[in-house]
N, C-alpha and C positions, 0 to 999 in steps of 0.2 A: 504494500500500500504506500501509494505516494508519502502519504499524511508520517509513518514511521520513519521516511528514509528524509524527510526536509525538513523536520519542524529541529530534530537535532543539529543538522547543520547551519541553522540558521544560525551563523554568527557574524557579522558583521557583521557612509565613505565619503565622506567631506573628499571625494576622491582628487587625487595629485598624484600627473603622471608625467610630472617634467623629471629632467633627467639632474640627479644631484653631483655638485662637483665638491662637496663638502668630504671633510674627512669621515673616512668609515664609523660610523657609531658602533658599539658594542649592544648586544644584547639586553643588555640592564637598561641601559640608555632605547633603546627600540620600544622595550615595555614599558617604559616610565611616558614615553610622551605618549603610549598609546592609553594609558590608566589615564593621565592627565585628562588629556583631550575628552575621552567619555567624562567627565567628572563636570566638564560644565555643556555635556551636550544634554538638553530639554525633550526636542521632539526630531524625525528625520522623515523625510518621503524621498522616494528614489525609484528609480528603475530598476530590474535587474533579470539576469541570463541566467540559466540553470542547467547542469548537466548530469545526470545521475550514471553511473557504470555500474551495473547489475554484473560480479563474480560469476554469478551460478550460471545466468544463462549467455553472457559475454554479448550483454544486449546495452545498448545506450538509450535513454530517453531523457528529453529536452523540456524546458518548459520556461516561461519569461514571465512579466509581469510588475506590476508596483507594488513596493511596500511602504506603510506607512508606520512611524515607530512614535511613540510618546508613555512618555516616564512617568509611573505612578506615584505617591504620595507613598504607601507604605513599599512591602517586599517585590509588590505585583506590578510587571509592567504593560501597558499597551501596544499590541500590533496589530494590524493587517496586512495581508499578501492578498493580492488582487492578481490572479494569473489570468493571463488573456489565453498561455497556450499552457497547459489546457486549461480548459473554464474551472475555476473552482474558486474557494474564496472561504483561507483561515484566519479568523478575527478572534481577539482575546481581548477583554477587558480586565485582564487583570486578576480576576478571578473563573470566569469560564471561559472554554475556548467552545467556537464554531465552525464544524468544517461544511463548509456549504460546495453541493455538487448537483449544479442548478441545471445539467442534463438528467441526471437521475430522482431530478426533483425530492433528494436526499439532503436533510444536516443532522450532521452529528454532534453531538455537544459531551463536553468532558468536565471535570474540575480541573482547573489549572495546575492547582497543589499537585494532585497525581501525576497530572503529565511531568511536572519537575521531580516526583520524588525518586523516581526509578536512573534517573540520571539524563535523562534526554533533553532535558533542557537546561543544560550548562553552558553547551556551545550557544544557544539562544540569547542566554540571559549576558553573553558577550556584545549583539547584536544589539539589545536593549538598553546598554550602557551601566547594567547593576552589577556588571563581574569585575571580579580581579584576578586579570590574568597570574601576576606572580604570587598571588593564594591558592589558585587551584591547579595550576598546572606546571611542568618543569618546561621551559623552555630555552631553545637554543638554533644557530641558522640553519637553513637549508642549503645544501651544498656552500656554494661560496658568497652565499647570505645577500646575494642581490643580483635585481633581474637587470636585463638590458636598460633597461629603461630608468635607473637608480632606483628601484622600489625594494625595500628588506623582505625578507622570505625569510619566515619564523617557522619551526614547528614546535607544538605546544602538545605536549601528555599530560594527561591528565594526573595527579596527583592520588588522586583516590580510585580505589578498582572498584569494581561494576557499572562501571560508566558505558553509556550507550552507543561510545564511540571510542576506537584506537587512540587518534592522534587528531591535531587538526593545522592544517597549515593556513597562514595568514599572509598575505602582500602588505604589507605595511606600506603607504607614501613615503617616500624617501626626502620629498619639500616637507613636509610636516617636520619628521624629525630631524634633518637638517637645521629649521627654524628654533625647533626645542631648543636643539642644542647650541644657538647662536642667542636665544634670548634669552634661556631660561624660562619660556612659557611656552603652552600647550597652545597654539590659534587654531589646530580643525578638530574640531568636538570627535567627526568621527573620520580615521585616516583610515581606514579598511579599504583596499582597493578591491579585492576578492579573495574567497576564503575557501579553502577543499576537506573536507571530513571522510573522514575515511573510522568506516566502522568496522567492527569484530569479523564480519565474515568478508571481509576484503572490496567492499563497495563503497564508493568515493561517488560522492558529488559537490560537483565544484560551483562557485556561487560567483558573476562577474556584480560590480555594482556603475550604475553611472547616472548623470543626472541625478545630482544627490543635492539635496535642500535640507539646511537644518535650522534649528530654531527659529520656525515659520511663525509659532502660533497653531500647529493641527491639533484641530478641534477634538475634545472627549467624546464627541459624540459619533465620528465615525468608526469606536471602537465598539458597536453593540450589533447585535442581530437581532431582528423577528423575523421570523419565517416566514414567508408568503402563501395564500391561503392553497391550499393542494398540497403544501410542502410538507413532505414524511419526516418526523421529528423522533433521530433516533439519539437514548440518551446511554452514554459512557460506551459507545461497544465496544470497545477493546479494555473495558475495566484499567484503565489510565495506560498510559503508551511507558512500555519496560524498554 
């Protein structure tokens, strides 16, 4: 099910894809502007690219769409993914999520708590701006820690076992932390340029982000669902996502 294999990956992008000519940062220095930057990011809408690699059956499948992201008052945060390919649409206010699948004239609805307790939503709660990467995970570069383009290539493991994913790799902006590290302040709330999860049985999907808006103002109110009248209202069925 789509809904198992992306809602974990979801983590991221004040996205910066200029090329840096600054000296190489260290790792510590990569996580710190990226804790930074979420710390005073509010709310995010963006575009973004999807690509999931199915192990078992050595199948690929795609998928795009907008999300929109805004920070809760307590533990719980707010999003939406609005997929155009394929049509579906997961909203969370923070305390329930919705999976709406407006061809099957199906939503499903969960508690949020659960979906986080089993682990799956760690890589998420990176994307929502309430994580901290050097609490939860060990991280360090990928190959030779940066792509063509100056952007850092992190991989981050997860600190705790039973988590619903191996490993997770992150593009870090390379202008973001360049700037960190020339000012001493964090300026892009979120520098995620794209992010790959790779879970327990060897399936990876990879997340591009662009057209990214942040601290607009997105409204609390595009974070709720009512079902539309026909629409079959199914409630927990996976008894929360392990």
């Amino acid at each position: 099910m789509i809904l198992r294999r992306f809602l974990p990956c979801l983590v991221a992008a004040a996205m910066s894809i200029a090329p840096s000519f600054a000296a190489a940062a260290s790792v510590t220095d990569v996580v710190t502007a990226l804790e930074k930057g979420y710390a005073s990011l509010r709310d995010l809408q963006a575009s973004f690219t999807q690509r999931s690699e199915l192990a078992s059956v050595k199948k690929a499948q795609t998928g795009a769409g907008e999300v929109f992201i805004r920070k809760g008052a307590g533990a719980g945060a707010m999003f939406r993914f609005n997929y155009t390919k394929p049509r579906q649409e997961i909203i969370s206010n923070g305390k329930t999520v919705w999976y709406y699948l407006p061809e099957n004239r199906q939503v499903m609805t969960m508690d949020a708590a659960s979906l986080f307790a089993g682990g799956g939503g760690v890589a998420l709660s990176y994307l929502t701006g309430m994580g901290e990467v050097s609490r939860d995970f060990t991280a360090r570069f990928v190959g030779e820690g940066k792509d063509a383009r100056g952007n850092y290539l992190l991989e981050l493991v997860p600190k705790k076992q039973g988590q619903a994913f191996q490993k997770l790799h992150l593009t870090v902006s390379g202008r973001a932390v360049d700037d960190y590290l020339a000012s001493g302040r964090a300026t892009v709330p979120f520098p995620i340029v794209s992010s790959v999860v790779f879970d327990q049985l060897g399936n990876r999907t990879a997340i591009e982000f662009s057209k990214v808006k942040v601290n607009r103002g997105v409204k609390a109110s595009l974070f709720t669902f009512t079902a539309p009248p026909g629409v079959e209202v199914i409630e927990n069925p996976l008894g929360g996502i392990q």
